[in-house]
C-alpha positions, 0 to 999 in steps of 0.5 A, a space after each residue: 500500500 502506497 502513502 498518499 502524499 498529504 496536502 499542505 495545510 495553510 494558515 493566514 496571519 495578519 497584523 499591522 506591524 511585526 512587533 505585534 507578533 512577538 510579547 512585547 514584555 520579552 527583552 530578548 531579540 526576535 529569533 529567540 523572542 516568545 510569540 505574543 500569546 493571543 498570535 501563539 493561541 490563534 495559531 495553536 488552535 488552527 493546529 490542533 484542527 488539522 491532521 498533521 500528515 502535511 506541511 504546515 504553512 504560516 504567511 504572516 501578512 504585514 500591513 506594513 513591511 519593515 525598513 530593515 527588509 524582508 523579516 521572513 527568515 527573522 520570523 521563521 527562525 522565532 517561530 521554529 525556536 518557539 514551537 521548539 521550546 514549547 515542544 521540548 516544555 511538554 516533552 519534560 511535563 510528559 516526562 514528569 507525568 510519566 514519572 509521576 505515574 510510575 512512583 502512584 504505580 509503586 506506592 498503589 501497588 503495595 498499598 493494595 497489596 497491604 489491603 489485600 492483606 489485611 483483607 484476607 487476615 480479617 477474612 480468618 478472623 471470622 464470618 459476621 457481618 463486620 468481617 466481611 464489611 471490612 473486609 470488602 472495605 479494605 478490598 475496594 479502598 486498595 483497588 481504588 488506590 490503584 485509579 490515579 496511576 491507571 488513569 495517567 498511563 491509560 488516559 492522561 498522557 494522550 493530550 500531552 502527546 498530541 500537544 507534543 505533535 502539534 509543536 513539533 509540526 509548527 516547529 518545522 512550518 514553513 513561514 513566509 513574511 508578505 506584505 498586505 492590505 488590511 492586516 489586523 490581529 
């Protein structure tokens, strides 16, 4: 079976001027400056409805290009350098998440290990009522212990891998800076 070649998708970007693109709280030069965060959510939303299996392409339209020249690959370079940086940000929470998840799996495992315990000690203990009540207790309160770490390797970890794909694809974007008529963010 042969891979159909994906189409690019496309994402049209307009503003005034280039420093609306970039927080203007940022001292840093452009290539290493954060994007604005209303420009990065904007663009983050429009990359989280596509499938990612083709080239993403960013045109920034500017109404008024700056008297240094052709920003295209200042604003490339900012924008690969961002979307690096968020991506290797949820690589580490992913980490962390995962690390987490291993240290709940140790501490769930011997604490229902210690519940089933117990549960079966109260089970030879004797056959009334407050026997099997506590021992169905300990029983349930042990496998409880056990949700947290389930939930983050069966469940929680999947938002941070796809945020993860989505900063890697802008990451490598292909962006062009053009000059255009009515450009407003």
């Amino acid at each position: 079976m042969t891979k159909r070649p994906s189409t690019p998708q496309h994402l049209e970007l307009r503003v005034r001027e280039l420093a609306q693109l970039f927080n203007s709280m940022d001292p840093t030069p452009f290539h290493n400056k954060a994007l604005d965060r209303e420009a990065e959510a904007f663009i983050e939303t429009w990359a989280r409805g596509l499938s990612l299996q083709g080239t993403l392409h960013l045109t920034l339209h500017l109404q008024q290009l700056p008297p240094e020249g052709d920003p295209s690959a200042l604003v490339t370079e900012a924008v690969h350098n961002h979307f690096a940086d968020k991506t290797n940000q949820v690589r580490r929470d992913l980490s962390d998440l995962f690390w987490q998840g291993r240290i709940s799996l140790l501490i769930g495992v011997a604490f229902v290990a210690l519940c089933l315990l117990a549960a079966d000690a109260i089970g030879k203990l004797g056959t009334g009522t407050a026997h099997t009540i506590a021992r169905e207790s300990l029983t349930i309160v042990g496998w409880v212990a056990m949700w947290r770490p389930l939930q983050i390797f069966l469940y929680d970890w999947w938002p941070l891998a796809k945020r993860m794909r989505i900063f890697k694809a802008l990451a490598h974007a292909q962006v062009r800076v053009v000059q255009g008529k009515n450009a407003t963010l």
